[in-house]
N, C-alpha and C positions, 0 to 999 in steps of 0.2 A: 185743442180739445175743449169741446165745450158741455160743462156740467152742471145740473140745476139740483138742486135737493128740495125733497118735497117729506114733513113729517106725515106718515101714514099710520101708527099707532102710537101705544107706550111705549119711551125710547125706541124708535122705530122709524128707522129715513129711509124713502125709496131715491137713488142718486139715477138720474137720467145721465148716461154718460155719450155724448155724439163723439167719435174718432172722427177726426180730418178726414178729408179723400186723402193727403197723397202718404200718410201714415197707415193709412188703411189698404193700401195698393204696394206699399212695401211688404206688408207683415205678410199679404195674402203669397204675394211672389215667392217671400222667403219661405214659407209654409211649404207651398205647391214646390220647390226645389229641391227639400227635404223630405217629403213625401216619396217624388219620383226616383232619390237615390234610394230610398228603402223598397223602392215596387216600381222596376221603370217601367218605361211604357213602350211595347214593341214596336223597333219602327228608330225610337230613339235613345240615345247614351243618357246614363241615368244622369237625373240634373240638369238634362238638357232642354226638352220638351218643352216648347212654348207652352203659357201660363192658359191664355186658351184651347187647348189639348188636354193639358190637367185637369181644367173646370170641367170639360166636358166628360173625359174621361173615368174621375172618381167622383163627378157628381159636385156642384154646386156646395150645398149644403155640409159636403164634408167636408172642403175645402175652409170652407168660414168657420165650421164649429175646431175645428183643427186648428187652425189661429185665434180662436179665443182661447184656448188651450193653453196657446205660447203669451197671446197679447197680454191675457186678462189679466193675471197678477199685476202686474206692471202700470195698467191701465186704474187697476182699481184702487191699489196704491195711491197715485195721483188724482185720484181722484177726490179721497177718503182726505187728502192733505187741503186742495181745493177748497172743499167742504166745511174744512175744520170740523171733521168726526173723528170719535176715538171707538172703536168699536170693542162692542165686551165679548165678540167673540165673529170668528166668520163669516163673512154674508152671503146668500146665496148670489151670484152672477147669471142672467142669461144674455140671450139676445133680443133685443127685438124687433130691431130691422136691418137687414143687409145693406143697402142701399139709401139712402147713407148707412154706417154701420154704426148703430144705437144699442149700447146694454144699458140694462138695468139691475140694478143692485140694493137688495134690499137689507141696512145696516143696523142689526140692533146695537145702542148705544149705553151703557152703565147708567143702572138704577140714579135716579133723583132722589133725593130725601130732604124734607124740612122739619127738621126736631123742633116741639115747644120746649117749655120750660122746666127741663128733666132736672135741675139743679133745684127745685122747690119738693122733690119728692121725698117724702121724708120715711122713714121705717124704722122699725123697733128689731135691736140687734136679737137673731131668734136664740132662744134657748133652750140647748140641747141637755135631753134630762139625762140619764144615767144611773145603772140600774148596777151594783156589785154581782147579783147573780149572771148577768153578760159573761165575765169574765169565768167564772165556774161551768158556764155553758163551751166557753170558746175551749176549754181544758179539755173537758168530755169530748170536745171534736176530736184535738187534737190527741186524745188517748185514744180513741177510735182510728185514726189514719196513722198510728205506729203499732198498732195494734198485731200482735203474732200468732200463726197459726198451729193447731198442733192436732196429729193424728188420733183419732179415735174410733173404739170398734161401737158404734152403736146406729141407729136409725135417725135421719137428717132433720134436724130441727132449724126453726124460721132465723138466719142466723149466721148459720154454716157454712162455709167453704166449702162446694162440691167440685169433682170431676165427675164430670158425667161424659156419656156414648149418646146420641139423640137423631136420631132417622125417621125425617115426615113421609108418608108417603098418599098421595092422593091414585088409587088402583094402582095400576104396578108403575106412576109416572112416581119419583124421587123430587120432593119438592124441597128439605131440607136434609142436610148429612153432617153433623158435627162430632167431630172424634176427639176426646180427650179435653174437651171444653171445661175451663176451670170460669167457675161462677159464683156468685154468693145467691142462698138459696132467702129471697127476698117476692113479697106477692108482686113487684113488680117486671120483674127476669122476661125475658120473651126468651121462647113465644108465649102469646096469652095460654093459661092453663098451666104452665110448665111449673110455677110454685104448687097447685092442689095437690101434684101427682110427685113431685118430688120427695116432699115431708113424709117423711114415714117408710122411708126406702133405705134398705142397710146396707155396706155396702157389699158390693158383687152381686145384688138383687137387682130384677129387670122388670119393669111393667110397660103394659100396651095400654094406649086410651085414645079416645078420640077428642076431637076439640075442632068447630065450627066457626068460621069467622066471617065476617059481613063483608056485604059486596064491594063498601068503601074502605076495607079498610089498605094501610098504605102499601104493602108488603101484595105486591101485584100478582106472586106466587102462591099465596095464601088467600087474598080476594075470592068472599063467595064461596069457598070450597070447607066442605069437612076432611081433613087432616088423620089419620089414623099414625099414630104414634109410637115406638120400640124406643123407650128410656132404661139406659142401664145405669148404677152409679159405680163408679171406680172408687174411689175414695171420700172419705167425710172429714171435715177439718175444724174443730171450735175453736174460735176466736179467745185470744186471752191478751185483756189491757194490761199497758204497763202502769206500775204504781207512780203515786202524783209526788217526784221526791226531786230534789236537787240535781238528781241525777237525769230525771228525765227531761228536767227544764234543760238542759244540756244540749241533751239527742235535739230535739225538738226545734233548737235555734240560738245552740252556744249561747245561751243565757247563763251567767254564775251561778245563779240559785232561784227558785221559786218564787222569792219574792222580786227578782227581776225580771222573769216571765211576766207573772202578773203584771206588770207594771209596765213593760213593751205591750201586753195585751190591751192594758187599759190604754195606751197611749191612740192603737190602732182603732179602740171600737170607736172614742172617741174623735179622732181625726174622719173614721169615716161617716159617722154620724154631723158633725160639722159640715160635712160638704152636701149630705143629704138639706141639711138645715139649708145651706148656702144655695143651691138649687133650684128651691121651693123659693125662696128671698127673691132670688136673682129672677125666676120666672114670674112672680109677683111688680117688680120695679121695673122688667119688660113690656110689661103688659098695659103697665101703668105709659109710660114712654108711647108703644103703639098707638095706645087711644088718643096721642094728643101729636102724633106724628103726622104727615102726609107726605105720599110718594110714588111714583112709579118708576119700571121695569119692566127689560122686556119680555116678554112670553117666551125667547128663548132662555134664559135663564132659569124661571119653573122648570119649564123641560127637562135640562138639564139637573137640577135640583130631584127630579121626580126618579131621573135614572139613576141619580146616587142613591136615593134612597134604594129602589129597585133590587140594584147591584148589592147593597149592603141587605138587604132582607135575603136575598138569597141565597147570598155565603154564608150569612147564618144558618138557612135550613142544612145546607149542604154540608155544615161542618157537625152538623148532630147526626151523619151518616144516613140523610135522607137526600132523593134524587129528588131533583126540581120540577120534573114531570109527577112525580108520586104526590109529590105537596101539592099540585096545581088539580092533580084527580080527584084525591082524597078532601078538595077544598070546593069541588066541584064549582073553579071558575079559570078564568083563562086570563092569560100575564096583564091583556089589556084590565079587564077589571078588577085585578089589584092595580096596576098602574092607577086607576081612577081612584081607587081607594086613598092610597099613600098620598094624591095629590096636594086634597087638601092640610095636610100634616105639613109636607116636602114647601109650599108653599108659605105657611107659617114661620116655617126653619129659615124660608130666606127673608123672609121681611125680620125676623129677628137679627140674622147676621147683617143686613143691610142699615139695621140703625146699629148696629155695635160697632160697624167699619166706619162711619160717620163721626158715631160718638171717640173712638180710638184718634181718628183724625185730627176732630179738634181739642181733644185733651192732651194732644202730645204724646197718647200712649203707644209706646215702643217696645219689644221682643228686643233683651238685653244681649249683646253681642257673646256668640257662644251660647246661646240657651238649644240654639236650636242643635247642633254637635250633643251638646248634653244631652238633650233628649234622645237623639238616635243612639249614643251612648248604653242609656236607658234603655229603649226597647231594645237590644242585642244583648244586653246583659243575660238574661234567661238560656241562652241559647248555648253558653261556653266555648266551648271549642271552636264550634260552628258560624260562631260570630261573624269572622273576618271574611268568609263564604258568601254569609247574607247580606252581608252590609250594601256589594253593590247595588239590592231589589229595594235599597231603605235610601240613602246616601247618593241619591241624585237628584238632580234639577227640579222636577215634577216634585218627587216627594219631600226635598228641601222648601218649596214655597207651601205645598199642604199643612204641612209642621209647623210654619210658621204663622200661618194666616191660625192654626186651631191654640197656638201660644198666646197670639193677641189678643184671640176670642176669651181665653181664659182670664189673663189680663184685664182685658175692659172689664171684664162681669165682676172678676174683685174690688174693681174700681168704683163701680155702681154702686156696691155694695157698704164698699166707705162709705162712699158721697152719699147716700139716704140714711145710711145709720152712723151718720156724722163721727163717722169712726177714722183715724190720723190712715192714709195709704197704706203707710210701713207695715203699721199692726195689722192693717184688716191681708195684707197677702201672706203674716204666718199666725195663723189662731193656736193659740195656747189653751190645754184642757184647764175649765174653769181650778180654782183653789181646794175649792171644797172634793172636789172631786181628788185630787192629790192628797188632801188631808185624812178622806176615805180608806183611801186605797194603803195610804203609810199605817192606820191603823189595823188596819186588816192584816196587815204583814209583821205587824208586832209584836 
């Protein structure tokens, strides 16, 4: 077999691969025998049919494209070892000559990268401010989501927990029908309009209204059309917080007392606030790194890159209970031009990860044995019972090197992070809330 490689773009080798004749007159024979047991040919016992009878019989062209079928892996393997290529991902194979029998394979090969001098980059450790009324806000959430409801006889205020009855109809077609719908009566409720007409409705009271809605908007049923509307309310419910006591720090997150709430609370606003800091750092001493990097990659990679991003935008619309055709109408563009959109982003993403995998490499940075268990760990914890269920759609192969390649990523970037705010490794991978900020918070509670 004789094979030549030729580069033909970034990381990009097209391999001319010539098959021997008499390697090439095996593969066809055994093809065309295999063939004939699957479809013989009248006349003859399957398998039997001279190889000239087959050619002519199923055609030339199928006979050959049928054995690069069987050949090709095999062939292209050998070839790819020949060559000394490592490919980053599948090449396309064809033919393109019979006679002799010639493919051509075009191999994209793993990004190149030459880092400068990322060890001179220097940064000022950020600092995360911190505000005591955070924590008296985070309070008021959490007395809002234990929050209990309780009956009363009066007319529905902005607020309130309703049951309601609610039937759209555009002429006598039924476009909306909900029975027994428990909701909080907020101006954002859908459908559009359903807070004006609710407030001031007592219950066992019923009103009709109309309400108009534009031609884009997402809800395809309701697009364009005036809506004629029969709203009844069944019940009204006011909201009553619970008090801010020992007791409730309890309910809330088996806290002992209030001022250990506080103080899980402060630890969170401030941990999450660190990583916002660390973010902005880390995308700062990236950027820095890029400018003085150079490198390429092959175009399938972007690609690739472009459909994760894709994929991941649109399991987000879909999990806010919108359909991906509604978001692409109501967005009035078509997958292709978000595809175009996202590219340049999807793009960015990889040339970041392609110097963090470089830079990982030669700092020795390693995903510590067991981190990655731990993590999946981690994401099944929420889930309780059901855990041991899910685990197999978490806890395989694919999604075992995902978790690890986004471990390293995290890794590197704290490391970066040291390294410019000449901070010791150890300390910069667990930040501790400043002093003063503890000194705050102990008097607060005293």
């Amino acid at each position: 077999m004789k094979v030549t490689s030729e580069k033909t773009g970034p990381c990009e080798y097209t391999l001319t691969i010539e098959v021997d004749e008499e390697r090439t007159k095996k593969a066809l024979q055994s093809t065309a025998r295999t063939m004939t047991r699957r479809a013989p040919i009248p006349g003859f016992r399957p398998g039997k049919a001279p190889y000239s009878v087959i050619e002519a019989y199923f055609g030339k062209e199928v006979v050959y494209g049928r054995t690069i079928e069987a050949l090709g892996p095999e062939v292209y393997k050998e070839a790819l070892d020949e060559a000394k290529l490592e490919p980053y991902s599948q090449g396309n194979l064809d033919m393109a000559t019979m006679e002799p029998l010639v493919l051509k394979a075009v191999v994209p090969v793993e990004p190149v990268v030459t880092l400068g001098d990322y060890h001179s980059i220097k940064k000022d450790k950020a600092e995360v401010p911190f505000d005591e009324a955070e924590i008296d806000k985070t309070i008021e959430e959490l007395r809002e989501q234990h929050a209990e409801w309780s009956a009363v006889e009066r007319a529905v205020q902005e607020g309130d927990q309703v049951t309601i009855d609610l039937v759209g109809r555009v002429g006598e077609e039924e476009v909306l029908s909900q029975a027994g719908r428990r909701t909080e009566a907020i101006p954002t409720m859908f459908p559009e309009g359903l807070f004006d007409h609710v407030v001031g409705v007592e219950p066992g009271q019923s009103v009709d209204y109309e309400q108009s809605y534009p031609e884009d908007h997402f809800n395809s049923k309701l697009a364009g059309k005036t809506v004629s509307y029969h709203l009844t309310v069944q019940s009204v419910r006011e909201k009553e917080l619970p008090q801010v006591t020992d007791e409730f720090a309890n309910t809330v997150g088996s806290y002992e007392n209030l001022a250990a709430l506080r103080d899980g609370i402060r630890e969170k606003l401030y941990t999450s606030k660190q990583e916002d800091a660390d973010e902005a750092l880390a995308t700062e001493i990236l950027a820095a790194i890029l400018e003085d990097a150079t490198m390429e990659y092959p175009q399938v990679a972007v690609d690739d890159e472009v459909e994760r991003h894709l994929r991941e935008f649109k399991q987000r619309i879909q999990s806010q209970g919108f359909s991906w055709e509604s978001y692409l109408n109501t967005q009035k563009k078509t997958e292709d031009e978000l595809r175009d959109e996202v590219r340049p982003s999807a793009e960015q993403h990889l040339r970041e990860n392609i110097v963090l995998a470089e830079i990982a490499k030669k700092e020795g940075i390693k995903v510590e044995a067991g981190a990655v268990e731990a993590e999946i760990v981690k994401m099944l914890e929420p889930y309780g019972a059901q855990a041991q269920m899910l685990r197999p759609y978490i806890d395989n192969e694919v999604s075992r090197q995902g978790i690890e390649r986004r471990l390293l990523t995290t890794q590197t970037v704290k490391w970066l992070i040291a390294m410019a705010t000449g901070q010791p490794w150890a300390e910069a991978a667990a930040d501790q809330p400043p002093a003063e900020v503890e000194a705050a918070e102990d008097a607060a509670a005293a």
